[in-house]
N, C-alpha and C positions, 0 to 999 in steps of 0.2 A: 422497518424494524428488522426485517431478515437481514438485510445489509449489516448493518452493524453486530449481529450476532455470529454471523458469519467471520466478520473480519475477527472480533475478540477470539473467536474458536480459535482462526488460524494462529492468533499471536500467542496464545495459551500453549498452541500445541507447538510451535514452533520455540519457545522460552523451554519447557519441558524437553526437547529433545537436545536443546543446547546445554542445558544444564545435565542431562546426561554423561553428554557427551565430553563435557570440562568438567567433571565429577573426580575429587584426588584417587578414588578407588581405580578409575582407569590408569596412572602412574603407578598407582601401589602394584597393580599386575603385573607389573615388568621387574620389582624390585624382590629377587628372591634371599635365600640363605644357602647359598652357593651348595647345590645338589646337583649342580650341573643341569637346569632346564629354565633357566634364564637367558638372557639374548646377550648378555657380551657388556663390552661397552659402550658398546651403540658404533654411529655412523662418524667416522673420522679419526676410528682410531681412538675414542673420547675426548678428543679436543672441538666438540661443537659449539656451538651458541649458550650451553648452558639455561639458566631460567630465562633469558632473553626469546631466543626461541620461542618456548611457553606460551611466553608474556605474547609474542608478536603473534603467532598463530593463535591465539584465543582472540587478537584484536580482529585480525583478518576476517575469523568464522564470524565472528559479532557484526563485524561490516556488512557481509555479504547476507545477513539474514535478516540484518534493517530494511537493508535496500531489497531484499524480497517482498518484507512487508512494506513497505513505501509504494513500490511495485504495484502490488496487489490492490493497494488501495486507493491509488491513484488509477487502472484499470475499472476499476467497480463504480469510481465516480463519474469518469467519463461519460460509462457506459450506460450509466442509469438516468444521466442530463436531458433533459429534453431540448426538442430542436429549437432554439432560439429563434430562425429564420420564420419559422411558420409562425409562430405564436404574436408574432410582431404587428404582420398584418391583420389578421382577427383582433386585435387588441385595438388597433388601432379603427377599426371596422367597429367592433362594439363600443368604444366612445363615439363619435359620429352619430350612431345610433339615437344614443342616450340624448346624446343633444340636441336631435333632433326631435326625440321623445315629450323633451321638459319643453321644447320651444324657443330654444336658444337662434335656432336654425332653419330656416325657411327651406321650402322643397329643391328650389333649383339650386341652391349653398350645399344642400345635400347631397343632390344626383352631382352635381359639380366635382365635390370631394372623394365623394363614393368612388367616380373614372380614377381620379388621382392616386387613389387608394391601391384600387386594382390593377 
């Protein structure tokens, strides 16, 4: 259950900061009433990209912040898996067992499998 609290945290916090950050009040900052402490017309002379721009760099930050939490979350799952390898053999160890429990399976079918097992 931490796991998963943890991820949402992250996705919360990390939606929150992008909404921030592509917030119109950040463009409104640059757009003054010509008192001279505004920045110009920008880079190129004002022949740039226009809303295209915008448009492309808000795709970009969006990309790259999926793909952190994709990242992230694929990291946590790995991580938290347990070792298939080992598990196989006890598993395989405790049926044998069992079967030899209910009577399925006579002693030497068992010590037999038991070698094969291990």
């Amino acid at each position: 259950m931490k796991i998963n609290t943890f991820v949402t945290t992250a996705e919360i916090t990390i939606l929150a900061v992008s909404l921030a950050m592509f917030s119109p009040a950040a463009a409104l900052a640059q757009w003054g009433d010509n008192r001279g402490w505004q920045m110009g017309p920008g880079m190129m002379g004002g022949w740039g990209m226009g809303w295209f721009g915008g448009i492309f760099m808000m795709l970009f930050w969006v990309l790259v912040l999926v793909g952190l939490i994709l990242l992230i979350k694929w990291l946590i799952q790995t991580t938290s898996r347990p070792k298939s390898d080992a598990g196989h053999s006890n598993r395989a160890l405790d049926i044998l067992k069992e079967r030899y429990a209910r009577g399925e399976i006579d002693t030497a079918e068992f010590e037999e499998k038991k070698k094969v097992i291990a």
